[in-house]
TIVEXFI-735163 format. One record per residue (C-alpha): residue in one letter; x, z, y. Coordinates in nm, 4 decimals. Layout:
! residues N
R   r          u          w          v
R   A          X          Z          Y
...
//
This chain:
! residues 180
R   r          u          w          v
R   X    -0.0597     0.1190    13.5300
R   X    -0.3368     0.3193    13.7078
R   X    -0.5754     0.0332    13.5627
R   X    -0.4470     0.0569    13.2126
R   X    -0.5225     0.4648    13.1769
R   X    -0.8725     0.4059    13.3360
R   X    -0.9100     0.1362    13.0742
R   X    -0.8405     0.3367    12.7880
R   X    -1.0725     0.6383    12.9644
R   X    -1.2983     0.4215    12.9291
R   X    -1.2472     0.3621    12.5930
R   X    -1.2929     0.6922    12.4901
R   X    -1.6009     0.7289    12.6500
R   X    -1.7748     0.4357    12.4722
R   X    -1.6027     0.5738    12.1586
R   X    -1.7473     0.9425    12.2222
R   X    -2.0911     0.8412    12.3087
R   X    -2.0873     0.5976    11.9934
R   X    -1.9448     0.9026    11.7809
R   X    -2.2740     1.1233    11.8845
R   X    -2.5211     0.8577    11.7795
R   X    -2.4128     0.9561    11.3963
R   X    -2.5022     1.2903    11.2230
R   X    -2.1891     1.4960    11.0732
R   X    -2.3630     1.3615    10.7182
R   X    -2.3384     1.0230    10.8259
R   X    -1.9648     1.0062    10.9414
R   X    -1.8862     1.1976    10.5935
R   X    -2.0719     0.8927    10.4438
R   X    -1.8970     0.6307    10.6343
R   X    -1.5655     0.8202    10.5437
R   X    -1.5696     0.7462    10.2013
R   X    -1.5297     0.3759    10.1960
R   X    -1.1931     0.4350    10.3916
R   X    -1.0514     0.6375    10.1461
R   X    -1.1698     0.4224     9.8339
R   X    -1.0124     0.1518    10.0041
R   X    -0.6413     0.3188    10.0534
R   X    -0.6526     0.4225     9.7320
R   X    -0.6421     0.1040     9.5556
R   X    -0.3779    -0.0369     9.7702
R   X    -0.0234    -0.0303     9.6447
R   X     0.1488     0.0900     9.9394
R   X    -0.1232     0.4075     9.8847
R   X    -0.0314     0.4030     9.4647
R   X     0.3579     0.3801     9.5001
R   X     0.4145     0.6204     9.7981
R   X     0.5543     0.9802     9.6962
R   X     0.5091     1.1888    10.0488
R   X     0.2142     1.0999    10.2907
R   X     0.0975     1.2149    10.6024
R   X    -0.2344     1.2715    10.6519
R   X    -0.4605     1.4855    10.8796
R   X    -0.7315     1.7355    10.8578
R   X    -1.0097     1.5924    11.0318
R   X    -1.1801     1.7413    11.3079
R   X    -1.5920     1.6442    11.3298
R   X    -1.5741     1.3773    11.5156
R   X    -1.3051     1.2004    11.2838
R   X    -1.2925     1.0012    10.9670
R   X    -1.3331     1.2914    10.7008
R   X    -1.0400     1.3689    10.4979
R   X    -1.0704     1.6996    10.3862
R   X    -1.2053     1.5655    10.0262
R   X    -0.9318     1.3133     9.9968
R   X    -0.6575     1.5774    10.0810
R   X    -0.7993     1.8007     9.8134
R   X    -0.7973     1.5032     9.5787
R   X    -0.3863     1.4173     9.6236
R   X    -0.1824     1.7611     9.7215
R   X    -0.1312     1.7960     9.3992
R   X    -0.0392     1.5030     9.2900
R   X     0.1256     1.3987     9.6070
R   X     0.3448     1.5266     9.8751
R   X     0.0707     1.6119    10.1427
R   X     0.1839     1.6597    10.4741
R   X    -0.0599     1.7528    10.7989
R   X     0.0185     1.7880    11.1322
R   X     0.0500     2.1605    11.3432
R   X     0.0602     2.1507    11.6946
R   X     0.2947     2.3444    11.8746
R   X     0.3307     2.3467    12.2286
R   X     0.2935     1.9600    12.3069
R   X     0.4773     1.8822    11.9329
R   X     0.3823     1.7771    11.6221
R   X     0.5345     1.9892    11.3513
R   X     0.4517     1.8816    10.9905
R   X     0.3870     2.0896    10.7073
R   X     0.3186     2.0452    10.3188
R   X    -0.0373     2.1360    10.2346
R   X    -0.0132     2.3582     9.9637
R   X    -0.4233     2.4127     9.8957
R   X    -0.7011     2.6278    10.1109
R   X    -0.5202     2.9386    10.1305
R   X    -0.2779     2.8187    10.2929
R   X    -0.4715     2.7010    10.6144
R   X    -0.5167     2.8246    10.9202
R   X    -0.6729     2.7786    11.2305
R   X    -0.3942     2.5855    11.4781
R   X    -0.3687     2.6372    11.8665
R   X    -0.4718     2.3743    12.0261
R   X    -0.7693     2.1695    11.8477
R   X    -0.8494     2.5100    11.6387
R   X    -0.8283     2.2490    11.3568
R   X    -0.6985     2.4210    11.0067
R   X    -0.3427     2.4112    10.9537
R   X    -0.0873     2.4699    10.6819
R   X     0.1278     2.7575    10.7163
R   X     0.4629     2.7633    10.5447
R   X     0.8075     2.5782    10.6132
R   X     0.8442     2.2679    10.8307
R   X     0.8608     1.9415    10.6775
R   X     1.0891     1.7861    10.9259
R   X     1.2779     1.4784    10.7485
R   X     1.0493     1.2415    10.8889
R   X     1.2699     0.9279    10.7044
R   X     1.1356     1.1024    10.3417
R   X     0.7515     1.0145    10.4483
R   X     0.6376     0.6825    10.2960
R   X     0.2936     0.6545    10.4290
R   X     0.1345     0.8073    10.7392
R   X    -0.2324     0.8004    10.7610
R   X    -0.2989     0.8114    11.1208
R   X    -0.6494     0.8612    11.3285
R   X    -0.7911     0.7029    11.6500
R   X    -1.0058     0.6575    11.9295
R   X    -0.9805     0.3578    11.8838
R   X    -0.7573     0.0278    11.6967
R   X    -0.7959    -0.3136    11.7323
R   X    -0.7219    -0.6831    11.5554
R   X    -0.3678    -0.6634    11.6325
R   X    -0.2675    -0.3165    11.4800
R   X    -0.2694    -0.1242    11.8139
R   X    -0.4334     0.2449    11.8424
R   X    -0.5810     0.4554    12.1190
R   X    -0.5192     0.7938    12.0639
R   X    -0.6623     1.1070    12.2505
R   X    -0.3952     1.0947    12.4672
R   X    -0.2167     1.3773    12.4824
R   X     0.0865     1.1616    12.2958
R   X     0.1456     1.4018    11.9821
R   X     0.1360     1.0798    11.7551
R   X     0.3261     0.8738    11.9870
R   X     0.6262     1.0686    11.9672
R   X     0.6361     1.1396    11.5698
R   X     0.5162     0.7643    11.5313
R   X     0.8105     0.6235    11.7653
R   X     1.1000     0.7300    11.5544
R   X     0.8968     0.6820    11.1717
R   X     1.0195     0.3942    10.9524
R   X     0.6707     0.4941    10.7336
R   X     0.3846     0.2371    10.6673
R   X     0.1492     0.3456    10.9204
R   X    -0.2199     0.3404    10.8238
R   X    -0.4875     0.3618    11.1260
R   X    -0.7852     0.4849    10.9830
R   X    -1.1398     0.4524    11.1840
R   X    -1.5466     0.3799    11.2105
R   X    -1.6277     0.0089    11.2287
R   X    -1.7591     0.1086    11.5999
R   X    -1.4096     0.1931    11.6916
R   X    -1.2506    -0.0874    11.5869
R   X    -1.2137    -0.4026    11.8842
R   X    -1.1320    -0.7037    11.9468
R   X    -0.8638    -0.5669    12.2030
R   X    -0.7535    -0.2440    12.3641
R   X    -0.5456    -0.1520    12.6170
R   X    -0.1733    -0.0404    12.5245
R   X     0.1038     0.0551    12.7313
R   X     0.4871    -0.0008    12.6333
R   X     0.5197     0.3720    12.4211
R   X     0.1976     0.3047    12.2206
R   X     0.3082     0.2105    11.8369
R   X     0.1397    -0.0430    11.6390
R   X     0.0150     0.0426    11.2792
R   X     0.1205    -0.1764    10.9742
R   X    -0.2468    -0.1652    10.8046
R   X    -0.5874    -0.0509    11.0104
R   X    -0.8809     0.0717    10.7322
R   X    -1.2285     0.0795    10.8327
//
């Protein structure tokens, strides 16, 4: 067990020090394949209510692609509270505001909380690999809203943190689709 959690440590250390050899620019450049990509695929075109995620720097950018869809699409992004996940609808830029514990923007409002209703959750990574598994930063937020969601699940990443293999334990959920 021990070995497993220094394994994935050291995963994302390889993943951070990869992440700082690209500009913010460049990782908004390499962003925009991803989303050009899910947006062609049918499980993307026919889904109703999606969960997606601001992006922090470090992340695949989705702040254009979320400002594409809310209103044409349920939006829904993740608040943390506390060590939860809470979702809420993204109802446009003035409705964001900075969140507690990543001070990542996040929509005020109601909680979104019938999880069964979402039909796609776009989900980011450390790190994923060939057989659909993802590292995560792991604190377990996504772990717990992923474990009990009957949504496709959409891993979205940088080639460089995509693998051959990663290390998973027994909680970590597999995603359906991994886009790159």
């Amino acid at each position: 067990m021990d070995n497993i959690k220094e394994e994935k440590k050291r995963y994302r250390k390889e993943v951070k020090l990869a992440k700082e050899g690209y500009s913010f620019f460049q990782k908004k450049e390499l962003s925009k394949p991803v989303w050009e990509k899910l947006e062609k695929e049918d499980y993307f075109i026919n889904s109703n209510i999606v969960l997606a995620y601001w992006s922090m720097s470090d992340e695949v950018r989705t702040h254009e692609f979320i400002l594409r869809w809310y209103k044409k699409k349920t939006i829904l992004l993740p608040c943390v509270e506390g060590d939860i996940l809470k979702l809420r609808v993204f109802e446009g830029m003035e409705t964001m505001r900075k969140g507690e514990a990543y001070s990542i923007l996040e929509p005020i409002g109601k909680e979104f909380a019938d999880t069964d209703k979402i039909d796609l959750m776009i989900i980011p990574g450390i790190a994923f690999d060939k057989e659909y598994n993802r590292l995560g930063r792991g604190k377990g937020y996504y772990d717990k809203l992923l474990s009990s969601a009957c949504s496709i699940k959409v891993g979205v990443c940088f080639e460089f943190q995509f693998f051959d293999k990663i290390p998973t334990e027994e909680f970590d959920i597999k995603m359906n689709y991994i886009l790159r």
